[in-house]
C-alpha distance (Angstrom), angle and dihedral (degrees) to the residues before:
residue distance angle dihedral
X1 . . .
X2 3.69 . .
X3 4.00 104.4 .
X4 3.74 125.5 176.9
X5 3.50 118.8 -166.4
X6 4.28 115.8 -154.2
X7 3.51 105.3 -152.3
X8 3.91 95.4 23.7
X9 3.57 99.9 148.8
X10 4.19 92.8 59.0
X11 3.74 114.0 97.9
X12 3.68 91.8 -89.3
X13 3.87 96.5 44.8
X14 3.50 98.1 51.8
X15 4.24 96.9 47.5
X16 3.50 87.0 41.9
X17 4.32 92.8 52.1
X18 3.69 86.7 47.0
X19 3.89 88.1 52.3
X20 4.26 94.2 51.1
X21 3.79 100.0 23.0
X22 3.93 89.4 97.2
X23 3.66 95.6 50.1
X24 3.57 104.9 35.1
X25 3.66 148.3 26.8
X26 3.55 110.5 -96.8
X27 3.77 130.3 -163.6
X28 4.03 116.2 -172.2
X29 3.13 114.7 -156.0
X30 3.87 115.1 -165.7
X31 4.03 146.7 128.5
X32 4.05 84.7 -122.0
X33 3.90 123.3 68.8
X34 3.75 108.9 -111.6
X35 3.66 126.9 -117.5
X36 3.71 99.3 -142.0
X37 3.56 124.4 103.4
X38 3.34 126.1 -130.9
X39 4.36 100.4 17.4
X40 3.13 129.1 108.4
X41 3.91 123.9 -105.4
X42 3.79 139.8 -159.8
X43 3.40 122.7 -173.1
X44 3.67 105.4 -140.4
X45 3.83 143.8 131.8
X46 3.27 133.4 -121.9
X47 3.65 102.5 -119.4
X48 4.05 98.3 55.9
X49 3.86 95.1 97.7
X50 3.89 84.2 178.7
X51 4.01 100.8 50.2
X52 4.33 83.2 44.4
X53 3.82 89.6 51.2
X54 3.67 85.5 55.2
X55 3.38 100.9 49.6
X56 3.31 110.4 42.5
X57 3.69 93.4 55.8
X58 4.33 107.1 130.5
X59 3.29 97.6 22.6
X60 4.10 135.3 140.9
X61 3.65 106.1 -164.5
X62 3.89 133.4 8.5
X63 4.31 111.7 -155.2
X64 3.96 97.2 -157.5
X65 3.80 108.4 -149.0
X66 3.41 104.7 148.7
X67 3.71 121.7 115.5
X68 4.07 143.2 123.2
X69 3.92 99.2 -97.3
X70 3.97 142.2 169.8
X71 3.67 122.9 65.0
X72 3.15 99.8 -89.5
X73 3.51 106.0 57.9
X74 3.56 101.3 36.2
X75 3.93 98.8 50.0
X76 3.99 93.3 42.5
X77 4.18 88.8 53.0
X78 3.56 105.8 30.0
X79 3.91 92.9 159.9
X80 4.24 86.2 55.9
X81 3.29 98.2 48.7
X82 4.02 93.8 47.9
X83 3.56 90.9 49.5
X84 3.83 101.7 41.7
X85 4.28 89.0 45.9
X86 3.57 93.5 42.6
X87 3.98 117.3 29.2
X88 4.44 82.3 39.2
X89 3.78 87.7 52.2
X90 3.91 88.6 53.3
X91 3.74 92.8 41.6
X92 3.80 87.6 47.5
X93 3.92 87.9 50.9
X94 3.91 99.7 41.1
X95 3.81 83.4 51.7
X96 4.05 95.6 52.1
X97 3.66 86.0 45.3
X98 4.09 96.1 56.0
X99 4.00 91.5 46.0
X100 3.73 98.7 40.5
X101 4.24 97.3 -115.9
X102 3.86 100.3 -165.7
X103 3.78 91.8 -145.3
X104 4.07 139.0 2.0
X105 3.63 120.4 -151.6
X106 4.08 109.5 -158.0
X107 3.49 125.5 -166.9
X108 3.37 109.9 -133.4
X109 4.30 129.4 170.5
X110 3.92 148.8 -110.6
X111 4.19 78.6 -128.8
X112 3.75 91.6 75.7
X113 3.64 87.4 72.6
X114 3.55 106.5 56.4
X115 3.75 134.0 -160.5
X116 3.88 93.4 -15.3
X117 3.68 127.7 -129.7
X118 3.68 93.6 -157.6
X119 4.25 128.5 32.5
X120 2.76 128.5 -128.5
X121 3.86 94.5 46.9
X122 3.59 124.4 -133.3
X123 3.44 134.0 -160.0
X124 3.94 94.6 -116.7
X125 3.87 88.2 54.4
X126 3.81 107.9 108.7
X127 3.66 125.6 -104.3
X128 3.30 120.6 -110.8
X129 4.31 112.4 159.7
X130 3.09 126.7 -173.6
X131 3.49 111.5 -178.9
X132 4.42 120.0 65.4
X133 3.82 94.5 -114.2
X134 4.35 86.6 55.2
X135 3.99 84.1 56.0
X136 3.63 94.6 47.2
X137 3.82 89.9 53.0
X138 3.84 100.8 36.4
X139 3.91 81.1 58.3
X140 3.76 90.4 43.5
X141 3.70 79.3 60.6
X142 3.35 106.7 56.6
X143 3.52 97.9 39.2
X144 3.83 91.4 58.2
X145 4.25 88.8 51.4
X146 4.16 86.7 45.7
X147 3.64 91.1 51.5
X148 3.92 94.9 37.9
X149 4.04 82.2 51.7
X150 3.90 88.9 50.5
X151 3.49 103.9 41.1
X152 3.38 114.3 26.8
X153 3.99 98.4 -114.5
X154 3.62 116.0 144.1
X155 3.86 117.3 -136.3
X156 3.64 138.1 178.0
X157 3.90 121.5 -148.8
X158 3.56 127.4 -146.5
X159 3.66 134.5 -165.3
X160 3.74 113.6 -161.6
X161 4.21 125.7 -157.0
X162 3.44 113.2 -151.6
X163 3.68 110.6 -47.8
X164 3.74 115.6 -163.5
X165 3.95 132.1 170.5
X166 3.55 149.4 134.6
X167 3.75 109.6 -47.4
X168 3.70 94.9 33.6
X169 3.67 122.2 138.7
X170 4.02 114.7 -99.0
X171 3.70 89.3 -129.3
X172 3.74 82.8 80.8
X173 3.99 129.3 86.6
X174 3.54 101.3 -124.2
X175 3.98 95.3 44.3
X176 3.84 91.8 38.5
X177 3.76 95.1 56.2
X178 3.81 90.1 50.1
X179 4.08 107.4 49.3
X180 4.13 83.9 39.7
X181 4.15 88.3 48.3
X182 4.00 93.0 46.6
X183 4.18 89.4 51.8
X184 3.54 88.4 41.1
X185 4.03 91.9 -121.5
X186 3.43 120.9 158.7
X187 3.48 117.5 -79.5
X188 3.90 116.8 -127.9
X189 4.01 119.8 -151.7
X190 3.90 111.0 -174.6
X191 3.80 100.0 -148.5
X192 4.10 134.3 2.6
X193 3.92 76.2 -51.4
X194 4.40 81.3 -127.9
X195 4.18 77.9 132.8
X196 3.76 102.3 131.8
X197 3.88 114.7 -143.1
X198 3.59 135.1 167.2
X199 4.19 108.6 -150.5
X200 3.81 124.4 -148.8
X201 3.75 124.0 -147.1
X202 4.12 104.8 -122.9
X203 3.70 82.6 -127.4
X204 3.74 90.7 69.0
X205 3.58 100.3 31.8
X206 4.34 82.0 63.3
X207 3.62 93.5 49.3
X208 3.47 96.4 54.7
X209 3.90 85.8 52.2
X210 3.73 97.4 49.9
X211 4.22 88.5 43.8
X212 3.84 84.1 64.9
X213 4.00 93.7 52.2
X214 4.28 80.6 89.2
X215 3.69 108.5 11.1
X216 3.91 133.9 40.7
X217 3.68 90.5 65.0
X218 4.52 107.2 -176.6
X219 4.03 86.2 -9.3
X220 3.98 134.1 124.6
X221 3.63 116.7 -144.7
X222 4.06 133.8 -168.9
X223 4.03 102.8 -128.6
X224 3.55 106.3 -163.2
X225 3.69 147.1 95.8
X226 3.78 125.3 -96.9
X227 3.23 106.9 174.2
X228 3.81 98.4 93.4
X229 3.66 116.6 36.0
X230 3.93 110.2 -174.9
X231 3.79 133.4 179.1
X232 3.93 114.3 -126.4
X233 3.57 85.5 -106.8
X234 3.75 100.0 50.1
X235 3.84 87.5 51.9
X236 3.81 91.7 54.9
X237 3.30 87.1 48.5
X238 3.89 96.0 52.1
X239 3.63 84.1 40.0
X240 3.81 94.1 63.1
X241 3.27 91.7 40.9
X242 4.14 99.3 57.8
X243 3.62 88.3 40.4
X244 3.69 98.5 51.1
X245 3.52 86.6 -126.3
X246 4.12 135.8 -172.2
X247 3.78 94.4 -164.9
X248 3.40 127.0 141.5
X249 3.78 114.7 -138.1
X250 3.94 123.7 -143.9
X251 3.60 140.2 -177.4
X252 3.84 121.0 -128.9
X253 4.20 113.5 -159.1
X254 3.93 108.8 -116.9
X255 3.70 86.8 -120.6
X256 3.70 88.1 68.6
X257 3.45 100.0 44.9
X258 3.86 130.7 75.1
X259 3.11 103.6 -110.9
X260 4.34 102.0 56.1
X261 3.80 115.7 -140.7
X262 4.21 85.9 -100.0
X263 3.83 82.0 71.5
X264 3.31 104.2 41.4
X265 4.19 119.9 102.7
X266 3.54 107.4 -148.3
X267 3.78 94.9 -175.7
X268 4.42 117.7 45.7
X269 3.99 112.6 155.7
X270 3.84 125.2 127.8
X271 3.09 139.6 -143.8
X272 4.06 104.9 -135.0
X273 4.03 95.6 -177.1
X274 3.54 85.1 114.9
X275 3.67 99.0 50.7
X276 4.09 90.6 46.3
X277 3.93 93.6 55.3
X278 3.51 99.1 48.9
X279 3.85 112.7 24.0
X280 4.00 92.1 31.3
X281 4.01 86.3 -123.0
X282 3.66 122.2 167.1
X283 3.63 122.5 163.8
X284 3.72 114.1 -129.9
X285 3.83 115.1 -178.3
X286 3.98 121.9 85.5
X287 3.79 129.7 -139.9
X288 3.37 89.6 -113.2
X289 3.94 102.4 47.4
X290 4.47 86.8 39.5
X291 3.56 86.8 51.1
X292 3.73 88.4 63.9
X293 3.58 104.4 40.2
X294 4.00 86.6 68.8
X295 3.86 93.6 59.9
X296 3.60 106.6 27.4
């Protein structure tokens, strides 16, 4: 099939190109040269509607990636990150629409559910975000059901929890706790680190994507792995541990943190039943073994 991927030179994009590149024609489509060998790129943003018309002209499926992520980013510019996720989802759509795109695949998030009344989480379980990057993607949503609804184009949405792996940006948890663990930095909790997360190994998070390429048809699935829930300060601890570590580890108030305690989740874990019916998915890689892949 001909696949482009928007945002294919992000951490996700480029493990998931390597994953398809042999089987498929891939376009990525991103404002950042790709890595990958032997795929095609584009250099394009997500809010030219015209250039995204253009380029996605022949092709079977569109995986939307693209988006302004990390905490950082998206709670200092709130107004970017609400345009970018939600006028580039539209222009993404309006472009699949004019060139017939059998199928879109958008990456959605665990944050469009919020503080969670009940855990696991399923997919029926109402949204409630609380954060401006879970409203950019809850809207993301429904815009990719109205135009499926309009248009005919069959999508599959997918909520990821907390993928980490090697070639993730340090600005995240998992990848920060690492590289500090390894120099034997201090390690810096933001909270009582009681946060409750369950991780998922990139290598899983891309097979659940490439499982909905022919299945998963008009659904929304949790993509994630639940087998290990940890507290932030477990994982630091396990962290330490694999990495024969000397670090010190700290805790950092909420109120001096980016992300305030009112934006904080304290709970995240799935519940992938859904996802392991329909798509066949099971998550294979451990915390421990993951850990390891992003150092060795």
């Amino acid at each position: 099939m001909k696949i482009a991927i928007t945002g294919g030179s992000g951490f996700i994009g480029t493990n998931l190109s390597s994953l398809l590149k042999s089987q498929h024609d891939i376009l990525i489509l991103d404002r950042i040269p790709s890595k990958i060998q032997d795929v095609d790129f584009t250099e394009c943003d997500l809010l030219d509607s015209k250039k995204l018309s253009d380029v996605l002209e022949g092709f079977d499926i569109v995986i939307h990636l693209a988006a302004a992520v990390g905490v950082k980013l998206t709670e200092e510019e709130p107004l970017h990150t609400l345009n970018l996720n939600i006028q580039g989802t539209q222009n993404i759509l309006e472009s699949c629409k004019k060139n017939h795109v059998k199928k879109i695949i958008f990456a959605s998030s665990s944050e469009i559910y919020g503080e969670a009344i009940h855990i696991p989480i399923k997919e029926t379980d109402t949204p409630m975000p609380i954060t401006n990057y879970g409203v950019s993607k809850i809207t993301g949503e429904e815009y990719v059901k109205a135009y499926s609804k309009a248009h005919s184009i069959k999508y599959s949405i997918l909520r990821f929890f907390n993928a980490y792996g090697p070639g993730q940006s340090n600005s995240f948890v998992m990848s920060e706790f690492v590289f500090k663990a390894i120099a034997n930095k201090t390690i810096t909790i933001h909270g009582n680190g009681e946060q409750l997360r369950a991780f998922c190994h990139i290598s899983d998070i891309v097979n659940g994507i490439s499982l909905c390429l022919d299945k998963g048809d008009n659904e929304i699935f949790n993509i994630g792995n639940n087998t290990e829930p940890v507290t932030i300060f477990e994982l630091a601890k396990t962290i330490k541990k694999i990495t024969n570590s000397k670090s010190e580890i700290t805790f950092l108030p909420f109120e001096d943190t980016e992300r305030k305690r009112t934006s904080e989740i304290m709970k995240r874990i799935p519940d992938i039943t859904k996802a392991q019916n329909i798509l066949g998915y099971n998550p294979r890689i451990s915390l421990n073994e993951g850990i390891k892949t992003i150092f060795q």
